[in-house]
NUDO-912870 format. One record per residue (C-alpha): residue in three letters; x, y, z. Coordinates in nm, 2 decimals. Layout:
// NUDO-912870
ALA,X,Y,Z
...
//
This chain:
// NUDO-912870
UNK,12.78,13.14,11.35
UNK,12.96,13.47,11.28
UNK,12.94,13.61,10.90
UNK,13.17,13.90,10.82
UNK,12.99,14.13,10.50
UNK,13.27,14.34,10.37
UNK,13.11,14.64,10.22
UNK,13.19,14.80,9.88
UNK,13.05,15.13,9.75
UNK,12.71,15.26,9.87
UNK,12.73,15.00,10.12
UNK,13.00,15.15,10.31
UNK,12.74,15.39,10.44
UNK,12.60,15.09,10.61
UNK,12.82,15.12,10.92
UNK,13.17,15.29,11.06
UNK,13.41,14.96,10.95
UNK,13.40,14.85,10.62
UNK,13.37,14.49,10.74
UNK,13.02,14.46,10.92
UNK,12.98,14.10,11.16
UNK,12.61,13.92,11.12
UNK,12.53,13.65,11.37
UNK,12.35,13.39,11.20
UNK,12.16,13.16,11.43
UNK,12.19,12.83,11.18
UNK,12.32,12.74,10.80
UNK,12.17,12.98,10.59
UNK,12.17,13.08,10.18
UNK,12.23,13.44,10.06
UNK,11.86,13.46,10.05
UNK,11.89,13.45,10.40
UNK,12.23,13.68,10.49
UNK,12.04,13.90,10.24
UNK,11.71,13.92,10.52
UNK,11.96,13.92,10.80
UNK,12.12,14.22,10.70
UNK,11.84,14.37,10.62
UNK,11.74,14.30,10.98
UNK,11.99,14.46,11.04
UNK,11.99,14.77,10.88
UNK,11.61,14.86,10.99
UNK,11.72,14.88,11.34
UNK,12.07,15.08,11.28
UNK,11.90,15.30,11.00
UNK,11.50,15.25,11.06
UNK,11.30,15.38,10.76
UNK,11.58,15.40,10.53
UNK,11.49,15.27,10.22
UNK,11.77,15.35,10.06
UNK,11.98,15.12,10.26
UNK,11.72,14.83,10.21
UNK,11.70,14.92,9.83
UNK,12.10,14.86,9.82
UNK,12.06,14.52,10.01
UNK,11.78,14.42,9.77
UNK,11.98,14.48,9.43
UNK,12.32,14.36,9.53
UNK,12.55,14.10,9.44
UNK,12.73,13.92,9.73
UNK,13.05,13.73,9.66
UNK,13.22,13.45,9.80
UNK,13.59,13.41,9.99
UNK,13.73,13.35,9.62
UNK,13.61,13.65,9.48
UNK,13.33,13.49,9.28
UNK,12.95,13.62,9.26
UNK,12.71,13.42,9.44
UNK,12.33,13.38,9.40
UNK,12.07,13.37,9.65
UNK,12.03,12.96,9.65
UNK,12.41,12.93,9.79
UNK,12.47,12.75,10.09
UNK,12.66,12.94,10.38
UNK,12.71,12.70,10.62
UNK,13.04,12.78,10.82
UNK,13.16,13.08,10.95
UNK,13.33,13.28,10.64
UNK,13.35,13.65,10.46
UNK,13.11,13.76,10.19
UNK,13.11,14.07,10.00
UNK,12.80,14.30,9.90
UNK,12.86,14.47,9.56
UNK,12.58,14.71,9.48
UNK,12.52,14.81,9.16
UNK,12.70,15.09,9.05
UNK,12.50,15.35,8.83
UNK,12.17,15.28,8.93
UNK,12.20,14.96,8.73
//
């Protein structure tokens, strides 16, 4: 299945499109997008730990707009949002 990230902030940097596509093999949780996409990242931006840092510290929010922790269930194709934290915080 096909997971769209929409990336806010420092996570912009993550790619050209504000919208990056993931291709998750089954039903995953955020714990699991969160690997993927960090996956991801070390082979479009290998040794940045920045990047991963971002991954590891954000919130990721559902099609309503609501946060999301790593025990929720994505189990159809849908959009997510990264939020890192702003300030360091």
């Amino acid at each position: 299945m096909k997971i769209k990230i929409e990336l806010f902030g420092a996570a912009r940097d993550f790619a050209n499109d504000n919208i990056l596509e993931l291709k998750i093999e089954n039903q995953t949780n955020i714990k699991g997008i969160r690997e993927n996409l960090l996956q991801w990242l070390q082979k479009k931006h290998p040794n940045n730990s920045t990047y991963s840092n971002i991954v590891k510290n954000s919130a990721f929010c559902d099609e309503n707009n609501e946060i999301v922790h790593d025990d929720y269930l994505v189990s159809k194709e849908q959009k997510l949002c990264i939020i890192p934290p702003i300030g360091g915080g």
